[in-house]
TIRO-2110 file (N, C-alpha, C; in Angstrom, 1 decimal):
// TIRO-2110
0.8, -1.2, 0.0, N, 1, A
0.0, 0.0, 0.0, CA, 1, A
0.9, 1.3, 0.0, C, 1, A
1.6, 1.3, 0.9, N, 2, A
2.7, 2.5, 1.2, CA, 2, A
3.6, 2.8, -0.5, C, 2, A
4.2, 1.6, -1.4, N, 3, A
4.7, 1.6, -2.0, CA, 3, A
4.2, 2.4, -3.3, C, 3, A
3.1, 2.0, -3.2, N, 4, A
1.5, 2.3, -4.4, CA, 4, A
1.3, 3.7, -4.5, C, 4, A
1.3, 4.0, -2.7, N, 5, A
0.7, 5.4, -2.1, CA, 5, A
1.8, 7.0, -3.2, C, 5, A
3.0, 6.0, -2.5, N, 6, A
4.6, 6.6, -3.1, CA, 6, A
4.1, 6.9, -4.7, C, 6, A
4.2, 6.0, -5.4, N, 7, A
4.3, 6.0, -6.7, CA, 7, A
3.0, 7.1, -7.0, C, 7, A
1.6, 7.1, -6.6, N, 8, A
1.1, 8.0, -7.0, CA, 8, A
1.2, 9.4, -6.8, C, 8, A
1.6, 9.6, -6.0, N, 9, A
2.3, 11.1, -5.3, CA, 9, A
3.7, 11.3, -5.9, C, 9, A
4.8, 10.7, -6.4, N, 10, A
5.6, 10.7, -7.4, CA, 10, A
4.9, 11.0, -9.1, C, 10, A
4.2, 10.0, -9.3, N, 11, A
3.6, 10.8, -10.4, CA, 11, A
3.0, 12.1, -10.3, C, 11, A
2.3, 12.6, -9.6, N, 12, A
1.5, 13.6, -9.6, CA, 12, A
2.9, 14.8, -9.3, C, 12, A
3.9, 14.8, -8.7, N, 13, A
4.9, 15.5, -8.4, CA, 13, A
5.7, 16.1, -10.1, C, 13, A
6.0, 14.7, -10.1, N, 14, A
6.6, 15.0, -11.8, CA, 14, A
5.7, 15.6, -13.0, C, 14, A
4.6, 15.4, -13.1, N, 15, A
3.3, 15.9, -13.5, CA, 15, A
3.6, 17.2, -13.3, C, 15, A
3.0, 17.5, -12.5, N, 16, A
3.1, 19.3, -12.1, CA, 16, A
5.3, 20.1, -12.2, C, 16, A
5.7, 19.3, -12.1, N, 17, A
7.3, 20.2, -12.6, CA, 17, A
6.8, 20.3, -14.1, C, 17, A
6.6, 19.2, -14.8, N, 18, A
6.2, 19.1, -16.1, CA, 18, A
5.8, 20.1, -16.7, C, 18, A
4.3, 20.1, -16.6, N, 19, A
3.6, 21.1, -16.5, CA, 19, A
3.9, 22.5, -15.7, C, 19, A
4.4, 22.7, -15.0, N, 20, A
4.9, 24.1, -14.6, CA, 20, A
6.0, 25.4, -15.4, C, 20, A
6.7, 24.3, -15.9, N, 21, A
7.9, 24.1, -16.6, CA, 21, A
7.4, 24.5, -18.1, C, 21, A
8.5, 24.8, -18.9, N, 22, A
8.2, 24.9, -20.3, CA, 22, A
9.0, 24.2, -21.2, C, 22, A
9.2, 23.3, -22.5, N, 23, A
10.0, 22.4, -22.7, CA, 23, A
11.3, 23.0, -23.0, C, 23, A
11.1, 24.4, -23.0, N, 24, A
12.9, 24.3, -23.1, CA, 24, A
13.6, 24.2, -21.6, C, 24, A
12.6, 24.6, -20.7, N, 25, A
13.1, 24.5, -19.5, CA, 25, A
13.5, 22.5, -18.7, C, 25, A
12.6, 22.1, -19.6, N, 26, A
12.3, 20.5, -19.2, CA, 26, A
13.1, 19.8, -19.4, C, 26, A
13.6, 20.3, -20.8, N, 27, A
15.0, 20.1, -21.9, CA, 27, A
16.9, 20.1, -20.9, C, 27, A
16.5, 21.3, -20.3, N, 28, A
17.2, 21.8, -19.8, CA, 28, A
17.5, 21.8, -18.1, C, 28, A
16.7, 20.9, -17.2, N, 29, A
17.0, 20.4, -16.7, CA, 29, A
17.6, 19.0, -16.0, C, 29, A
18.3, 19.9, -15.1, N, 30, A
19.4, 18.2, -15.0, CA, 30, A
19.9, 17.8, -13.8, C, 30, A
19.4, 18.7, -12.8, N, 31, A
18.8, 18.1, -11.7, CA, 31, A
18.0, 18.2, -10.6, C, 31, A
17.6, 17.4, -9.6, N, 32, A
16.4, 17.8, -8.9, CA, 32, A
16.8, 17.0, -7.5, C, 32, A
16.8, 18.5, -7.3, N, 33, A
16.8, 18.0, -5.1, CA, 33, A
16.1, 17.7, -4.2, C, 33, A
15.8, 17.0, -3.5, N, 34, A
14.6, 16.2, -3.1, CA, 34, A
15.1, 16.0, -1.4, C, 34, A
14.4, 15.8, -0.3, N, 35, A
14.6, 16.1, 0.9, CA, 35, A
14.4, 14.3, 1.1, C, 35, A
14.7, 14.2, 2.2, N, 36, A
14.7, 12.5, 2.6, CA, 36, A
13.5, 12.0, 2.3, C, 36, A
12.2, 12.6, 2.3, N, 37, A
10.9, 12.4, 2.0, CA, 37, A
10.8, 11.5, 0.4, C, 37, A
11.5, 12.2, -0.6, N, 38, A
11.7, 11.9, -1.9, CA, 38, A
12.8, 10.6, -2.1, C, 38, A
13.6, 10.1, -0.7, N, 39, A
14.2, 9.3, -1.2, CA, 39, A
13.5, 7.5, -1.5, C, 39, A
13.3, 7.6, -2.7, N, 40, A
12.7, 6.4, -3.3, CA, 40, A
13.0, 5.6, -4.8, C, 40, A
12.2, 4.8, -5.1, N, 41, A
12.8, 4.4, -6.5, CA, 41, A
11.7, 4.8, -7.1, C, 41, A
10.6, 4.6, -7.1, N, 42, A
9.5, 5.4, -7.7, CA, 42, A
10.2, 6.9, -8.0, C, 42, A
10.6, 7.7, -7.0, N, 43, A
10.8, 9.2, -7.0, CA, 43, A
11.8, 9.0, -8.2, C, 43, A
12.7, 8.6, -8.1, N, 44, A
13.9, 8.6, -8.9, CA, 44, A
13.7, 8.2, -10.1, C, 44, A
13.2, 7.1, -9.9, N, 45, A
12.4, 6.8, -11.5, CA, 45, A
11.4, 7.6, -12.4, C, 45, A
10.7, 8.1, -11.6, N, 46, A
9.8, 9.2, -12.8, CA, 46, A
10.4, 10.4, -13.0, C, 46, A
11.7, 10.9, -12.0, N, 47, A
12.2, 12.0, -12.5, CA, 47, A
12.9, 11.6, -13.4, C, 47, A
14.0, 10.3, -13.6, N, 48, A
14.6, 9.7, -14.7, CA, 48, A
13.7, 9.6, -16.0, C, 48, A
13.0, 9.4, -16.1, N, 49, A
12.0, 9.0, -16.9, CA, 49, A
11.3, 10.1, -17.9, C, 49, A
10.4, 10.3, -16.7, N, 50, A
9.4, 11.9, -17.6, CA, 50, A
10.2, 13.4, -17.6, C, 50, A
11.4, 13.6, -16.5, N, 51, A
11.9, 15.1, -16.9, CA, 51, A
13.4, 14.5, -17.3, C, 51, A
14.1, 13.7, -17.5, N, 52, A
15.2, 13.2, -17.8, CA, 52, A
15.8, 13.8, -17.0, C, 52, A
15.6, 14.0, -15.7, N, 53, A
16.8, 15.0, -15.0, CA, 53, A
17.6, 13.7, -14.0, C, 53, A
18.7, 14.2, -13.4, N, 54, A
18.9, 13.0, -12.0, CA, 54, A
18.5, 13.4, -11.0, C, 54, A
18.0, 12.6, -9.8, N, 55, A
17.3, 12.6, -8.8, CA, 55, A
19.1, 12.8, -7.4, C, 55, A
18.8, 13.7, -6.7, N, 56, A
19.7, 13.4, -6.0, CA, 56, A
18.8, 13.8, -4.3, C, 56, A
19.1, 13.0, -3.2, N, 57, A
18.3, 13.3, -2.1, CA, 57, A
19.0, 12.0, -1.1, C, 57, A
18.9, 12.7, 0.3, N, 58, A
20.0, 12.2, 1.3, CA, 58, A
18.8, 10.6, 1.5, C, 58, A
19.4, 9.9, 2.1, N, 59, A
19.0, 8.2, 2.5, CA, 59, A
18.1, 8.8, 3.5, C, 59, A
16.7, 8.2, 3.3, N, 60, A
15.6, 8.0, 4.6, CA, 60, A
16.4, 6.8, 5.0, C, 60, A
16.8, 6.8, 6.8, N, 61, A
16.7, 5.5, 7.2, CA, 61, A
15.7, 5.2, 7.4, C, 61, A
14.7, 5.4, 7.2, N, 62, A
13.3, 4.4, 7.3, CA, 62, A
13.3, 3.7, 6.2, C, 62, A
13.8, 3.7, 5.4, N, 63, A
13.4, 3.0, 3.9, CA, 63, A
14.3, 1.5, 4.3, C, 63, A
15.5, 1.8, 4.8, N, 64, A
16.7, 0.9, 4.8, CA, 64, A
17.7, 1.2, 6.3, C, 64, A
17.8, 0.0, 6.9, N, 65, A
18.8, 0.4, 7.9, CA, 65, A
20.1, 0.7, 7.5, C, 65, A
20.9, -0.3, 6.5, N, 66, A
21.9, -0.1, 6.1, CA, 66, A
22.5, 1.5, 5.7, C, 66, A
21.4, 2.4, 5.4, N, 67, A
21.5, 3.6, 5.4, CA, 67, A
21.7, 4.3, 6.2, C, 67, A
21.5, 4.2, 7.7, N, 68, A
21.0, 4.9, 8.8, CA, 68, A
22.5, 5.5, 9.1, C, 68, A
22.8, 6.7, 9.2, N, 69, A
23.9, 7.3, 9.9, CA, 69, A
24.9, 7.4, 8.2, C, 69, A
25.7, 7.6, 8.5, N, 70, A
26.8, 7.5, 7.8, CA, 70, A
27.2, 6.6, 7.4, C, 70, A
27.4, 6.6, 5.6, N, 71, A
27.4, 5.6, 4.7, CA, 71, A
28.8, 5.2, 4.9, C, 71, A
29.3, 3.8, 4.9, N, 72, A
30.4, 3.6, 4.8, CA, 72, A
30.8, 3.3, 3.7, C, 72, A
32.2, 2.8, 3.2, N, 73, A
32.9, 2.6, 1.9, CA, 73, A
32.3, 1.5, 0.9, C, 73, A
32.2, 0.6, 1.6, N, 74, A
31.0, -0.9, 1.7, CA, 74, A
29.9, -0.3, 1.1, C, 74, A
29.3, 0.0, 1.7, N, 75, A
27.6, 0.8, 1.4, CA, 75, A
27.7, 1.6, 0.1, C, 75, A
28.7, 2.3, 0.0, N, 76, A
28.9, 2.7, -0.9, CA, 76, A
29.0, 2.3, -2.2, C, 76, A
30.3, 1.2, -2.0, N, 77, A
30.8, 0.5, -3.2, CA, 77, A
29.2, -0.5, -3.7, C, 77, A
28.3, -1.1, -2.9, N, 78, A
26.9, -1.6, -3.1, CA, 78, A
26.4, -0.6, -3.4, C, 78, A
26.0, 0.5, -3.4, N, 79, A
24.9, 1.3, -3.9, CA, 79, A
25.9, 1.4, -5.6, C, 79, A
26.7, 1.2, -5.5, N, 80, A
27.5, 1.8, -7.3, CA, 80, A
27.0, 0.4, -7.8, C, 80, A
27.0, -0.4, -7.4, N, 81, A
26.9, -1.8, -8.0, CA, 81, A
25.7, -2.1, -8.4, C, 81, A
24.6, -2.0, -7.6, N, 82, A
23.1, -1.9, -8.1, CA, 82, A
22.8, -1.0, -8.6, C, 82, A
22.8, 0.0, -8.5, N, 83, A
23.1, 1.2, -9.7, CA, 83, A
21.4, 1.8, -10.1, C, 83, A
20.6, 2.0, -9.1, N, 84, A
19.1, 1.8, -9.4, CA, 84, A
19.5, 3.6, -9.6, C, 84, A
18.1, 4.3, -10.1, N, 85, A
18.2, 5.7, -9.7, CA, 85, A
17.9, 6.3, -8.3, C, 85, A
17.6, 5.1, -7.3, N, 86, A
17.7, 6.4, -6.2, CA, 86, A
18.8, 5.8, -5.3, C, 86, A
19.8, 4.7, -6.1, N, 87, A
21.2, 4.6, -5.4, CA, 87, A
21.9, 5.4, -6.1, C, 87, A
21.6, 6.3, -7.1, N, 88, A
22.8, 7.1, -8.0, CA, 88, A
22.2, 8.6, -7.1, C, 88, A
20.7, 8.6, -6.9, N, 89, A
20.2, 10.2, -5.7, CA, 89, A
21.0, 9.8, -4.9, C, 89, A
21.4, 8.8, -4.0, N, 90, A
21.8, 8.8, -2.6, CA, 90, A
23.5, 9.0, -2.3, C, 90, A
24.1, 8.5, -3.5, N, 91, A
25.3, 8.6, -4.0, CA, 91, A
25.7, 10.1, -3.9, C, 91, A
25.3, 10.7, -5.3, N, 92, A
24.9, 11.9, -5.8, CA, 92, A
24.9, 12.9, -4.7, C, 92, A
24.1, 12.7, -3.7, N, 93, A
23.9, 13.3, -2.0, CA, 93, A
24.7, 13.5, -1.6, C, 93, A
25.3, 12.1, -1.6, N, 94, A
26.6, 12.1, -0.5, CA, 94, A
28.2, 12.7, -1.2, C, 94, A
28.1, 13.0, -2.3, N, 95, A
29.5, 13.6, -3.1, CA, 95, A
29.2, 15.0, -2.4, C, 95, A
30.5, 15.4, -2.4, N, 96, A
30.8, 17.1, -2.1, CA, 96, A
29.7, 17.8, -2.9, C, 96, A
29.8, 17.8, -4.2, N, 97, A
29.3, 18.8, -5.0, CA, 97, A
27.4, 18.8, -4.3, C, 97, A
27.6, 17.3, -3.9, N, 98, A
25.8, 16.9, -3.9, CA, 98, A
25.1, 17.6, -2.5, C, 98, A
26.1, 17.7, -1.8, N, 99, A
26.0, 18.5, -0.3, CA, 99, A
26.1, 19.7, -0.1, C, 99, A
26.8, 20.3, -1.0, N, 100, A
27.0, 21.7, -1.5, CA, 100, A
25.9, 22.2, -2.3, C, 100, A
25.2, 21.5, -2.8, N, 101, A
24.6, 21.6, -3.4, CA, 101, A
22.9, 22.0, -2.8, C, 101, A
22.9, 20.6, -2.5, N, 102, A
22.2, 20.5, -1.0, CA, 102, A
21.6, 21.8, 0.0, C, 102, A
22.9, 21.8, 0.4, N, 103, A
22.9, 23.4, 1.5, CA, 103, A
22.4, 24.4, 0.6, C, 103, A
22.6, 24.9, -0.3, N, 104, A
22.3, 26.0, -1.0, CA, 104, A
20.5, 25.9, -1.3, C, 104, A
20.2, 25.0, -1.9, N, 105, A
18.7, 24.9, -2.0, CA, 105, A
18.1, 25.2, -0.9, C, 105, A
18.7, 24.6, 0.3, N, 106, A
17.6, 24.4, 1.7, CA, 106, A
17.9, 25.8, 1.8, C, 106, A
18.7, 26.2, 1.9, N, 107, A
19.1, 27.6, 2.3, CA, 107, A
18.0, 28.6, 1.8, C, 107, A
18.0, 28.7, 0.6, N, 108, A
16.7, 29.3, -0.4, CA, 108, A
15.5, 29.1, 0.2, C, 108, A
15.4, 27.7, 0.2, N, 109, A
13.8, 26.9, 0.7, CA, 109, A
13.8, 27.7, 1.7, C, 109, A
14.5, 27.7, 3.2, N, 110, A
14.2, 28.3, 4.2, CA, 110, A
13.9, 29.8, 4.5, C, 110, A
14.3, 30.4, 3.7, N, 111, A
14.3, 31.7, 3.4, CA, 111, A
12.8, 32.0, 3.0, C, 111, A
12.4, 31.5, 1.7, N, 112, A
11.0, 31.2, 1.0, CA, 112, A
9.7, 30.9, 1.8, C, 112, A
10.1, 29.9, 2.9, N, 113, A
9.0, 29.5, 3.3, CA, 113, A
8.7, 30.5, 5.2, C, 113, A
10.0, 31.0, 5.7, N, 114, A
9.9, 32.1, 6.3, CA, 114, A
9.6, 33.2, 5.8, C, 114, A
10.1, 33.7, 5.0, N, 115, A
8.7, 35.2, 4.7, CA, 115, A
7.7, 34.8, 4.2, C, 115, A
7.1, 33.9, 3.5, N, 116, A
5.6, 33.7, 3.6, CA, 116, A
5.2, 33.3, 4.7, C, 116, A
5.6, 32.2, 5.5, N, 117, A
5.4, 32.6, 7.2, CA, 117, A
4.8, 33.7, 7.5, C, 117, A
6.1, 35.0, 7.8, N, 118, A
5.8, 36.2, 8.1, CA, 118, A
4.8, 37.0, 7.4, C, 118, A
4.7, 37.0, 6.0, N, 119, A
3.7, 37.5, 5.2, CA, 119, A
2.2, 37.6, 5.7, C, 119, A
2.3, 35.3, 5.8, N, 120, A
1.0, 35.5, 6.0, CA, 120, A
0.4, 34.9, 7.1, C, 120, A
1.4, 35.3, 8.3, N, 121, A
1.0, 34.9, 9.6, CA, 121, A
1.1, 33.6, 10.1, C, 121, A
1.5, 32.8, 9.3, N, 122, A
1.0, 30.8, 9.3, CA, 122, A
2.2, 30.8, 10.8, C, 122, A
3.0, 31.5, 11.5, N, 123, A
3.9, 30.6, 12.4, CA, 123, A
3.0, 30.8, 13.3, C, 123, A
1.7, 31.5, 13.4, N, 124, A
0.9, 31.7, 14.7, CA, 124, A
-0.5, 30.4, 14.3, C, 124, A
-0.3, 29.5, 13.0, N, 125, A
-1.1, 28.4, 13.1, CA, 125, A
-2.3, 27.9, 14.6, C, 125, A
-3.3, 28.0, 14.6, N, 126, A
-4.1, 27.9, 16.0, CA, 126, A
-3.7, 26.3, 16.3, C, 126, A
-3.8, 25.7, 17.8, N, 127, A
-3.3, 24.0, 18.3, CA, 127, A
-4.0, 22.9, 17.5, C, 127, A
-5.8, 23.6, 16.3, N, 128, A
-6.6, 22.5, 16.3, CA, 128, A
-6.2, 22.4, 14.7, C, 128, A
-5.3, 23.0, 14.2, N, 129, A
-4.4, 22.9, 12.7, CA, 129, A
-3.8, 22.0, 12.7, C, 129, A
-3.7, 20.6, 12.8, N, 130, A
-2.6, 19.7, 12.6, CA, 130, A
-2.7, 18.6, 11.5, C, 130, A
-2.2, 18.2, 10.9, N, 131, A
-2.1, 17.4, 9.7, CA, 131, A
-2.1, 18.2, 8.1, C, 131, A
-1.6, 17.0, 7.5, N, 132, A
-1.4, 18.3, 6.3, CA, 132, A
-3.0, 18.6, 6.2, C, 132, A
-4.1, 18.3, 5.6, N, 133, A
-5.2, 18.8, 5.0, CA, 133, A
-5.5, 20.3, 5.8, C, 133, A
-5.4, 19.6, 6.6, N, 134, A
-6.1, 21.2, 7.8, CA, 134, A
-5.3, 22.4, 7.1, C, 134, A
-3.9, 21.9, 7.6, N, 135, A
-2.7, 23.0, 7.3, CA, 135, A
-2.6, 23.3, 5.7, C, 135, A
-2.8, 22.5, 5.1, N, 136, A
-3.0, 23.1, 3.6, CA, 136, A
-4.4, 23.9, 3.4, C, 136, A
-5.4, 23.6, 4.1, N, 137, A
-7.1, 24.2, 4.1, CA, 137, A
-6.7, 25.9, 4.6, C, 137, A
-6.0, 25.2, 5.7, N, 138, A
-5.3, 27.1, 6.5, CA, 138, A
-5.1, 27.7, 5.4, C, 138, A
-3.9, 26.9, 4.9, N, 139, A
-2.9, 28.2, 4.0, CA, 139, A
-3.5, 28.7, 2.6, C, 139, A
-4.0, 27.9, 2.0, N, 140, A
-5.2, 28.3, 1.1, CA, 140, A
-5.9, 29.5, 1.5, C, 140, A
-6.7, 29.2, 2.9, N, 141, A
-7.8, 30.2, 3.0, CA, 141, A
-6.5, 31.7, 3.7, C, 141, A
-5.8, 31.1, 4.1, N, 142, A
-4.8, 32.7, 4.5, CA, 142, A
-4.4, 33.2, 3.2, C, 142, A
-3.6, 32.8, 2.3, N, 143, A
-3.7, 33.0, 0.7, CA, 143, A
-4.5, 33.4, 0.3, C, 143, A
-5.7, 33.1, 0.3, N, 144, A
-7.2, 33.8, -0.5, CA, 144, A
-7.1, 35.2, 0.1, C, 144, A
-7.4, 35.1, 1.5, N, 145, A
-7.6, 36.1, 2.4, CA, 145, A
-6.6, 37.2, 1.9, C, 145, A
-5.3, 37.2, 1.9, N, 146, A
-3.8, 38.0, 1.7, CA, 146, A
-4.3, 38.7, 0.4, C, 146, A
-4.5, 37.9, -0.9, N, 147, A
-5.1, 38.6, -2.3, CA, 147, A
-6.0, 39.4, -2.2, C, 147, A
-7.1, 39.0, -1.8, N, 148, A
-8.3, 40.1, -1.6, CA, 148, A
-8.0, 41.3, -0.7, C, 148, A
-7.2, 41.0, 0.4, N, 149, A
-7.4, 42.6, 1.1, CA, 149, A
-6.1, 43.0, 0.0, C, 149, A
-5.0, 42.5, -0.3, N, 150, A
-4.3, 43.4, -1.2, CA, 150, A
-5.0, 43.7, -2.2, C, 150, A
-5.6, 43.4, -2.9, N, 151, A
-6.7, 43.4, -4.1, CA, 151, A
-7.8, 45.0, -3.4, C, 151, A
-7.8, 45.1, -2.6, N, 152, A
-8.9, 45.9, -2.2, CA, 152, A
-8.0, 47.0, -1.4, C, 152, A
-6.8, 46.9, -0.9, N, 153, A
-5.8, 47.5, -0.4, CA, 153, A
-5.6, 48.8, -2.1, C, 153, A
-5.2, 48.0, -2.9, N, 154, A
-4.9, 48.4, -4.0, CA, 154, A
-6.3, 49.4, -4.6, C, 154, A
-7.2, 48.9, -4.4, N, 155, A
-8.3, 49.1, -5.5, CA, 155, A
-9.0, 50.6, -4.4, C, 155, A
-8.4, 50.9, -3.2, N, 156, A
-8.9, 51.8, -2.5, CA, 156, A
-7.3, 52.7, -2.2, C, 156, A
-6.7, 52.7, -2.7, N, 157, A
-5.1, 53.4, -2.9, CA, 157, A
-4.5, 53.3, -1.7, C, 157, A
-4.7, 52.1, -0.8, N, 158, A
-4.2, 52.1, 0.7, CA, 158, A
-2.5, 51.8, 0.2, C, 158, A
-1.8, 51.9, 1.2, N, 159, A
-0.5, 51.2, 1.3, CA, 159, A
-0.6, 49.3, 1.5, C, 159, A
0.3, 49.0, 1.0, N, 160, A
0.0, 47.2, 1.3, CA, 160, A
0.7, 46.8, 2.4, C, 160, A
1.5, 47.6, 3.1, N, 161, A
1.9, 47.6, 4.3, CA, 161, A
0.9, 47.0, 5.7, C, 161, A
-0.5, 47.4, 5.1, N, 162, A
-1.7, 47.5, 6.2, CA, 162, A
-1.8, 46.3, 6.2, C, 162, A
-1.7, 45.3, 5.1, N, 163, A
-2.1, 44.1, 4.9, CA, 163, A
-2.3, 42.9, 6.7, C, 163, A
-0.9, 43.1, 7.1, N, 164, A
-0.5, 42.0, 8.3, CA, 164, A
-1.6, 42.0, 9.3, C, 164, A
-1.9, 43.1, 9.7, N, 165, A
-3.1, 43.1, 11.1, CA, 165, A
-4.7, 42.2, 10.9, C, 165, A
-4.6, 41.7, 9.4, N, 166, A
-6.1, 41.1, 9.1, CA, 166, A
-5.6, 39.9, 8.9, C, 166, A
-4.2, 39.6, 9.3, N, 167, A
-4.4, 37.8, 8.5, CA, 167, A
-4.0, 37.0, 10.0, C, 167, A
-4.1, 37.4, 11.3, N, 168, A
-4.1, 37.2, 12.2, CA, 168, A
-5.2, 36.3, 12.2, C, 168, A
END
């Protein structure tokens, strides 16, 4: 079930880069960083597949103990040998370039997902918000909410400054 679950949420992921994307951009990409969540063969396989890019993303030890902690030389020399796409992601991870690489995305991500935080109030989430649906239901409706009073901010020549005090 879990594995099934994966695979459809892998497709629907690759789907939407796809689609978001434009084919010279699709063309032109060549890789894709993925957080331990994405470490899979499904994952790695549809990015191999439908965006032709490489999958790179650190080992869930949940998936595999042999993973857990720090890869040894052994582990290593086996992940080159089977050679699947999300032994070449986990590989890929673990090379300098892949870690460097790594840091720089999260770095961004964190940045991204803190000012919209701040923007739109989500770090004061109320205790009865928990699981994704809710939290995605929140952020939708704080989203909706944010457009319209800027939408109306704008359309009445206010400053958009005013915006923060209503998304409380």
């Amino acid at each position: 079930m879990h594995k099934q679950r994966t695979k459809i949420v892998t497709d629907r992921l690759s789907a939407k880069i796809a689609c978001a994307l434009t084919d010279e951009q699709v063309d032109s990409l060549v890789l894709l960083i993925g957080d331990k969540a994405y470490d899979s063969n499904p994952a790695a396989d549809q990015v191999k597949q439908r965006l032709s890019a490489q999958m790179t993303a650190p080992a869930n030890p949940r998936r595999s103990q042999e993973l857990k902690g720090k890869l040894t030389t052994q582990t290593k020399k086996k992940l080159r040998e089977r050679s699947t796409n999300r032994d070449k992601a986990i590989l890929l991870y673990e090379s300098r370039r892949g870690k460097e690489l790594f840091r720089k995305c999260r770095i961004i991500i964190e940045q991204v997902i803190d000012q919209s935080k701040n923007d739109l109030g989500l770090e004061r989430l109320p205790y009865w918000v928990r699981g994704v649906r809710k939290v995605q239901k929140w952020v939708e409706n704080a989203v909706f909410a944010y457009l319209c009073i800027l939408f109306c901010s704008k359309l009445h020549r206010r400053a958009l400054r005013q915006v923060a005090p209503y998304l409380v």
